[in-house]
N, CA, C and O atoms as a Tripos MOL2 file, in Angstrom:
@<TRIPOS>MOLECULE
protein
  176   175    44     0     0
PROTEIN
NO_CHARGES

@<TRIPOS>ATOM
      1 N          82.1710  138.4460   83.4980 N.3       1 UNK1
      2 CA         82.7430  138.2210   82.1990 C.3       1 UNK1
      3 C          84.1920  137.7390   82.2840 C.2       1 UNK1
      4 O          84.5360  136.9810   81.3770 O.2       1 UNK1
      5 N          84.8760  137.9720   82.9860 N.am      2 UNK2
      6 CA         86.3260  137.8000   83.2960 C.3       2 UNK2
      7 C          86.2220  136.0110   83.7460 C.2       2 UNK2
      8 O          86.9560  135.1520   83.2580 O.2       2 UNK2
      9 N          85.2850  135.7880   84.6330 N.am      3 UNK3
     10 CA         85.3770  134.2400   84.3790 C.3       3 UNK3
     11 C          85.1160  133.8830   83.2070 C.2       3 UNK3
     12 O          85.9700  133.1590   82.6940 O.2       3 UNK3
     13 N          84.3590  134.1010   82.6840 N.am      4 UNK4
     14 CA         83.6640  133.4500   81.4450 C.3       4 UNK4
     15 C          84.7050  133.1530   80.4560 C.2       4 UNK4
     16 O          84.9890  132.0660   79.9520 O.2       4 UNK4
     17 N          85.3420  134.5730   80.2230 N.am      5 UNK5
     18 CA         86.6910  134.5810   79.5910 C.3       5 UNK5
     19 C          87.6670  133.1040   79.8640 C.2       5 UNK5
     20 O          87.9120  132.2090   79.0550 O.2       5 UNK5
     21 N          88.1560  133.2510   81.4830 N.am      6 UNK6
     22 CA         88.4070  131.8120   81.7270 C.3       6 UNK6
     23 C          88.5050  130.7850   81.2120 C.2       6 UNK6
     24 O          89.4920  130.3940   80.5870 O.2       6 UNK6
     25 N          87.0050  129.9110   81.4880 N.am      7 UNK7
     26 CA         86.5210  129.3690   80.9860 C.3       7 UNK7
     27 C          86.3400  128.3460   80.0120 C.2       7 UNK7
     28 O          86.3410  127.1360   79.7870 O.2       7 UNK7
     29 N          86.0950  130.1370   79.3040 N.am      8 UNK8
     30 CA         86.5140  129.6280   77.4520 C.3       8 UNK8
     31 C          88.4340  129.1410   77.2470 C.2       8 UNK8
     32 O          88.8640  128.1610   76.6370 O.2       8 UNK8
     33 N          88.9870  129.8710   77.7510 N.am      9 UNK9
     34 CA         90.0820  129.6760   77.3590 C.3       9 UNK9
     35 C          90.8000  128.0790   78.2500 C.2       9 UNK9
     36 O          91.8980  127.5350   78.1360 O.2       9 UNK9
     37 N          89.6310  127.7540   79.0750 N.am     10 UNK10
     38 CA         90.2400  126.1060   79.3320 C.3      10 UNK10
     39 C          89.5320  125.7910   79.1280 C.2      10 UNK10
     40 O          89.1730  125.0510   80.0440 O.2      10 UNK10
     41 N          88.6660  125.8120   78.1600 N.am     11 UNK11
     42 CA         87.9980  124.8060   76.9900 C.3      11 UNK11
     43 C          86.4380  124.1660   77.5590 C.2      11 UNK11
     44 O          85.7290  123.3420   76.9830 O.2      11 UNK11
     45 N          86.1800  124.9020   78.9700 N.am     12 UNK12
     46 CA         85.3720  124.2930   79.5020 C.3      12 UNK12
     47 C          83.6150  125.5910   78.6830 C.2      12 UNK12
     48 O          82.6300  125.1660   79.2860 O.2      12 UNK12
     49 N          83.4360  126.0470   78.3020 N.am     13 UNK13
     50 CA         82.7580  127.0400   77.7280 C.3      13 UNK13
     51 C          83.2870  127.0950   76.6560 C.2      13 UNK13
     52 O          84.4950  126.9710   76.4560 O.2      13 UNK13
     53 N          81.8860  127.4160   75.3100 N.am     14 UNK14
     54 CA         82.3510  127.4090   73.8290 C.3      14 UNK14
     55 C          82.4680  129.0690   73.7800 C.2      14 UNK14
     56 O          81.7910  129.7180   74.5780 O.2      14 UNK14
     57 N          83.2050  129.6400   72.9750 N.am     15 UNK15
     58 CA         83.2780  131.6330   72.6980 C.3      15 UNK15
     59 C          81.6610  131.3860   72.3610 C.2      15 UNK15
     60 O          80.9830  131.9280   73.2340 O.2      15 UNK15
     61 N          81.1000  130.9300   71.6610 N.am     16 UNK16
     62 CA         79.6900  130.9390   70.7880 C.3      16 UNK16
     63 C          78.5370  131.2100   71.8390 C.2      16 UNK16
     64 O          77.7300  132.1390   71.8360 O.2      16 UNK16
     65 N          78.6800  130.0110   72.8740 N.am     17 UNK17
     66 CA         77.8900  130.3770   73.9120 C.3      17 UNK17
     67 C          77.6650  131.1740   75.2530 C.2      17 UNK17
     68 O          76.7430  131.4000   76.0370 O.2      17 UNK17
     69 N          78.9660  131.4700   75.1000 N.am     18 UNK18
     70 CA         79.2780  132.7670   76.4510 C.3      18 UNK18
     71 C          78.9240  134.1030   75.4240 C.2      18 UNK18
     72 O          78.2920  134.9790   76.0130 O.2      18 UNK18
     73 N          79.1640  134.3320   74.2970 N.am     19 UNK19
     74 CA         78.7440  135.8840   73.4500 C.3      19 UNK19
     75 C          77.0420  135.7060   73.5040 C.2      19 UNK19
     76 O          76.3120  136.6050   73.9200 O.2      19 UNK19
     77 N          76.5050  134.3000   72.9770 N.am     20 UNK20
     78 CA         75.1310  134.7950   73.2880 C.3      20 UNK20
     79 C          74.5950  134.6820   74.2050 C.2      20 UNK20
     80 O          73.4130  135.0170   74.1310 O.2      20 UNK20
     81 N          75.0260  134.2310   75.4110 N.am     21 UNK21
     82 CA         74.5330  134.9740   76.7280 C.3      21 UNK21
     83 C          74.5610  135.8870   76.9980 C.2      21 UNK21
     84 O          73.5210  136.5070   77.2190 O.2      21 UNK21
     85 N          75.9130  136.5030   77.1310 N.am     22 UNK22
     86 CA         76.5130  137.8380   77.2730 C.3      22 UNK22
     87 C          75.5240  138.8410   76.4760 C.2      22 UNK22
     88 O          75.4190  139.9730   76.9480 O.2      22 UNK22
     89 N          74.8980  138.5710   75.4780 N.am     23 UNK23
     90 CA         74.1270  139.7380   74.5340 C.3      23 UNK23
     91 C          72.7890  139.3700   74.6300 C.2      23 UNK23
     92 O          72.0810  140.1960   74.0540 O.2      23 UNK23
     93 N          72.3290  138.6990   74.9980 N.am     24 UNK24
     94 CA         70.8950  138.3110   75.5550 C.3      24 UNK24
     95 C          70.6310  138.9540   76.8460 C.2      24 UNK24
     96 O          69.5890  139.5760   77.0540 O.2      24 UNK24
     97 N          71.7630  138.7830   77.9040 N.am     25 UNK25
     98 CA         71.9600  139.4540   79.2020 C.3      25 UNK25
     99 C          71.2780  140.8750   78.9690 C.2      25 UNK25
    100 O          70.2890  141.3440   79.5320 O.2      25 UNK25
    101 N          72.1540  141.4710   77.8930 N.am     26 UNK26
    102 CA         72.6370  143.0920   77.9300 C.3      26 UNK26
    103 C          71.2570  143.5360   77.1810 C.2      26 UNK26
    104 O          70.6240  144.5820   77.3230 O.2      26 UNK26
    105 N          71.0740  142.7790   76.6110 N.am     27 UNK27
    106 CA         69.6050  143.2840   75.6330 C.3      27 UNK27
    107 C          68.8130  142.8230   76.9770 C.2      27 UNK27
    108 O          68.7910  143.8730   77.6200 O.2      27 UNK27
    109 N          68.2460  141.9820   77.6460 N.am     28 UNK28
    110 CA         67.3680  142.4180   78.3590 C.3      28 UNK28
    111 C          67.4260  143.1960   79.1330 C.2      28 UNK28
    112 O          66.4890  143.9910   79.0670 O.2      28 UNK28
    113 N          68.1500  143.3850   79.9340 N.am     29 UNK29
    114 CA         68.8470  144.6710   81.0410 C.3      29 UNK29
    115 C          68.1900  145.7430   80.2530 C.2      29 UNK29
    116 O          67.1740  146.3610   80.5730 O.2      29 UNK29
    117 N          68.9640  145.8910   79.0920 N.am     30 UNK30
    118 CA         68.3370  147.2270   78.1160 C.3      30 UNK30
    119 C          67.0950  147.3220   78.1640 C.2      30 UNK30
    120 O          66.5280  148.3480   78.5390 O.2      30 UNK30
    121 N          66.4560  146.1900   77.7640 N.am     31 UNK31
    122 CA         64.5630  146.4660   77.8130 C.3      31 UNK31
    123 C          64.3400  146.4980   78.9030 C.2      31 UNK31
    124 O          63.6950  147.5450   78.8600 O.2      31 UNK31
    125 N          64.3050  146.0790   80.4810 N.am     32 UNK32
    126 CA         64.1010  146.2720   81.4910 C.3      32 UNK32
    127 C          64.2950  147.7370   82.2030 C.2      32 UNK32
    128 O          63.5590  148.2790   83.0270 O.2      32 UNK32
    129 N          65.5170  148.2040   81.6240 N.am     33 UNK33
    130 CA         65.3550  149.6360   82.3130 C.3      33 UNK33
    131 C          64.6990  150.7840   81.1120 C.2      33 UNK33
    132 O          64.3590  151.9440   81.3420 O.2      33 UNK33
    133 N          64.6450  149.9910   79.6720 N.am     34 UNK34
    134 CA         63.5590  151.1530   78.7820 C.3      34 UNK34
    135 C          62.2210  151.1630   79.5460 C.2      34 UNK34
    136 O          61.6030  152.1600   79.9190 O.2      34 UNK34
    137 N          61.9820  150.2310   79.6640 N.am     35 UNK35
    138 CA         60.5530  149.4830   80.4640 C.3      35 UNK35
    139 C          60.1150  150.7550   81.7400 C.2      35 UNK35
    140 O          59.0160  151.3030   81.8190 O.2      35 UNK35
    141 N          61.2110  150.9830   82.5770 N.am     36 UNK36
    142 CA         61.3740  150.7940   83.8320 C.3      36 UNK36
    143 C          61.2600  152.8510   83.7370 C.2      36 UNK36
    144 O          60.6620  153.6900   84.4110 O.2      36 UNK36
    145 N          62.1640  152.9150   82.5640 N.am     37 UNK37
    146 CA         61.9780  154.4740   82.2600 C.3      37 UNK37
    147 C          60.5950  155.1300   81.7630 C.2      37 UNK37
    148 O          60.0460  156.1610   82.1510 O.2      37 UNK37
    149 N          60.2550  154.3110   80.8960 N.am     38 UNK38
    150 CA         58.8910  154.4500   80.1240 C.3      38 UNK38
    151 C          57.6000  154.7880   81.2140 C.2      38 UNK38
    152 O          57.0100  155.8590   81.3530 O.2      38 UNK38
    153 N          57.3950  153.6090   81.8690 N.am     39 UNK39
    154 CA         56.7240  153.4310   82.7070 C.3      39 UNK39
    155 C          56.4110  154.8670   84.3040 C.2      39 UNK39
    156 O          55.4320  155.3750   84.8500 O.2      39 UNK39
    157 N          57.7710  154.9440   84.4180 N.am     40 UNK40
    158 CA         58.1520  155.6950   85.6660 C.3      40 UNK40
    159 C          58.1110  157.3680   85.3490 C.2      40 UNK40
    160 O          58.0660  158.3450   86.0960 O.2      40 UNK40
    161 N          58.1510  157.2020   83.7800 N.am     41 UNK41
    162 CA         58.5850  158.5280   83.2100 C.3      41 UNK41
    163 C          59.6350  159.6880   83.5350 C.2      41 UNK41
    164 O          59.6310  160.8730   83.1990 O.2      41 UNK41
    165 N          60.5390  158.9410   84.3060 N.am     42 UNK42
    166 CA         61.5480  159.9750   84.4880 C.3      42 UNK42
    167 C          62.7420  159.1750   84.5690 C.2      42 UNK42
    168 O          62.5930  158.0400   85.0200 O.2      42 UNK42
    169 N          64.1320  159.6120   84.1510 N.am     43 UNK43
    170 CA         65.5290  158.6720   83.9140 C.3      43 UNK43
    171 C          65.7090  158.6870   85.1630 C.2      43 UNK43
    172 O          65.4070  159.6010   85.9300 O.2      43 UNK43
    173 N          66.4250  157.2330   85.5330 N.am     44 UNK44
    174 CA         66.7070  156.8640   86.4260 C.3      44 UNK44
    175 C          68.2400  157.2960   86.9000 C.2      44 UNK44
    176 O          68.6880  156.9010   87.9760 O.2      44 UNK44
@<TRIPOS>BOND
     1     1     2 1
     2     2     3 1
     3     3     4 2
     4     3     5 am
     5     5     6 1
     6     6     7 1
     7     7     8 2
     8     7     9 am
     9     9    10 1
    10    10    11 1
    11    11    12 2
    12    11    13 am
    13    13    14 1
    14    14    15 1
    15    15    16 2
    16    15    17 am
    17    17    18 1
    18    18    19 1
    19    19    20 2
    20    19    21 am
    21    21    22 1
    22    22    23 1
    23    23    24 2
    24    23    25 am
    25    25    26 1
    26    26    27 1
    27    27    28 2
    28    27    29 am
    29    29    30 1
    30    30    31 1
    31    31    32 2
    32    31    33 am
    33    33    34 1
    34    34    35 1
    35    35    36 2
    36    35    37 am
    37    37    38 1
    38    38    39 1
    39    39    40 2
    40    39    41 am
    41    41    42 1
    42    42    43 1
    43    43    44 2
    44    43    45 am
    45    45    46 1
    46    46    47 1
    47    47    48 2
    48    47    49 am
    49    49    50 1
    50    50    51 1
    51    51    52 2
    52    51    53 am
    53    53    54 1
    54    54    55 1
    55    55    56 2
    56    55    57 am
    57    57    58 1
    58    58    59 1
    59    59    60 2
    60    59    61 am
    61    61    62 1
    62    62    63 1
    63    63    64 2
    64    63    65 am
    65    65    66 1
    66    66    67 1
    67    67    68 2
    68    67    69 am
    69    69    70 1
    70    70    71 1
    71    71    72 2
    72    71    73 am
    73    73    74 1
    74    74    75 1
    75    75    76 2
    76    75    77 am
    77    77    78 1
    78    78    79 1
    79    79    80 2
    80    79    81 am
    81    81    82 1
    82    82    83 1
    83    83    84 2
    84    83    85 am
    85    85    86 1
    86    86    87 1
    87    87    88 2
    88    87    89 am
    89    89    90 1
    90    90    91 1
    91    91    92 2
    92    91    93 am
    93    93    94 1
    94    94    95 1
    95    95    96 2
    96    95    97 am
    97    97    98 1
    98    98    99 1
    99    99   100 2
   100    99   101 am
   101   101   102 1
   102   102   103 1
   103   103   104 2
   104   103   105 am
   105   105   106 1
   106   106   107 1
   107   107   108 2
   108   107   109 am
   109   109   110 1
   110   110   111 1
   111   111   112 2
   112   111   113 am
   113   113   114 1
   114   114   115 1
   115   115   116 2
   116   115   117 am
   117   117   118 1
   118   118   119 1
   119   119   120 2
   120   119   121 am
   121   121   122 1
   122   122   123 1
   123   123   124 2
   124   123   125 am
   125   125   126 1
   126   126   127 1
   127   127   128 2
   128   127   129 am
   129   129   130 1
   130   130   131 1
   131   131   132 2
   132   131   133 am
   133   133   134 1
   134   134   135 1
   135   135   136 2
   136   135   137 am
   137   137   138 1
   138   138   139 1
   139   139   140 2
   140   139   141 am
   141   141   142 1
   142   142   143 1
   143   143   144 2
   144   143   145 am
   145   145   146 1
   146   146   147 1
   147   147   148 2
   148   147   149 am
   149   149   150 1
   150   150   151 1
   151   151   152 2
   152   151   153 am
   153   153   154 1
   154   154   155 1
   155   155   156 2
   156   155   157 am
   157   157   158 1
   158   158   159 1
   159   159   160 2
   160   159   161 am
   161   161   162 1
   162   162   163 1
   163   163   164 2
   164   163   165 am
   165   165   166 1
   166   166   167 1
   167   167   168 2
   168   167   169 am
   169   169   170 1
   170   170   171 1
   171   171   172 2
   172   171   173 am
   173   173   174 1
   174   174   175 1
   175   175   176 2
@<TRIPOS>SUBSTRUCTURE
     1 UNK1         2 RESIDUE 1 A UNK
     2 UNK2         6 RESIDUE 1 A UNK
     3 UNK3        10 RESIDUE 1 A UNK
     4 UNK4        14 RESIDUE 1 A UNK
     5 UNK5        18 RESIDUE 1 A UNK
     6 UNK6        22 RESIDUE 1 A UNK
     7 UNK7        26 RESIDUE 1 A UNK
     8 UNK8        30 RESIDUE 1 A UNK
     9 UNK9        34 RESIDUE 1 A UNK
    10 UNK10       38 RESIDUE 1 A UNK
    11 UNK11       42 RESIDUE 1 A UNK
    12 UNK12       46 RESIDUE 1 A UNK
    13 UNK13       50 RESIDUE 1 A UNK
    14 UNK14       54 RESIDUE 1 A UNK
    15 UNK15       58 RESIDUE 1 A UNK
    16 UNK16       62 RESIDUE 1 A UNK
    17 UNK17       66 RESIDUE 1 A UNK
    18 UNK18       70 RESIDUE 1 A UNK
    19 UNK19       74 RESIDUE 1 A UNK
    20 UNK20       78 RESIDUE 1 A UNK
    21 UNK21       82 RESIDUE 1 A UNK
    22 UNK22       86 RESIDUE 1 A UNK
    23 UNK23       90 RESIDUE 1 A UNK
    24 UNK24       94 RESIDUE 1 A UNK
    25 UNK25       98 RESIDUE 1 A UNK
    26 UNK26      102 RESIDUE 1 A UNK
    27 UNK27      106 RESIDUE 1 A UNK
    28 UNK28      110 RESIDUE 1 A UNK
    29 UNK29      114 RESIDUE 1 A UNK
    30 UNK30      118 RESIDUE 1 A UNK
    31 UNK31      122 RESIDUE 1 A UNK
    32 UNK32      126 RESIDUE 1 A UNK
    33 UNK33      130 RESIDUE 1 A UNK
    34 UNK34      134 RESIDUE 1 A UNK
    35 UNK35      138 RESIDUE 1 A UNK
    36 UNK36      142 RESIDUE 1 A UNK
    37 UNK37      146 RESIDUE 1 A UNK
    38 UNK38      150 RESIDUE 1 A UNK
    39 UNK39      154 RESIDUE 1 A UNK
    40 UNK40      158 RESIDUE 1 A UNK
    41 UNK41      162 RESIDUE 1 A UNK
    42 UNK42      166 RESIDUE 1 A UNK
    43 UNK43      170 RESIDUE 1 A UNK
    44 UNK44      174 RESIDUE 1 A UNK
């Protein structure tokens, strides 16, 4: 994220498209380890 930050701030990345990566990232991560808990039945 700290590049990304970068980035954006030399114009080479829009804020618009680094946030919805960034939250697409984090939401799947999220379903991957609900998944991963569900499945396994015990917290990781």
């Amino acid at each position: 994220m700290p590049y990304s930050g970068y980035l954006v701030a030399a114009g080479k990345l829009s804020m618009f498209s680094v946030t919805l990566v960034a939250a697409l990232a984090n939401l799947s991560g999220s379903c991957i380890e609900y998944a991963i808990g569900k499945f396994v039945d015990r917290p990781l």
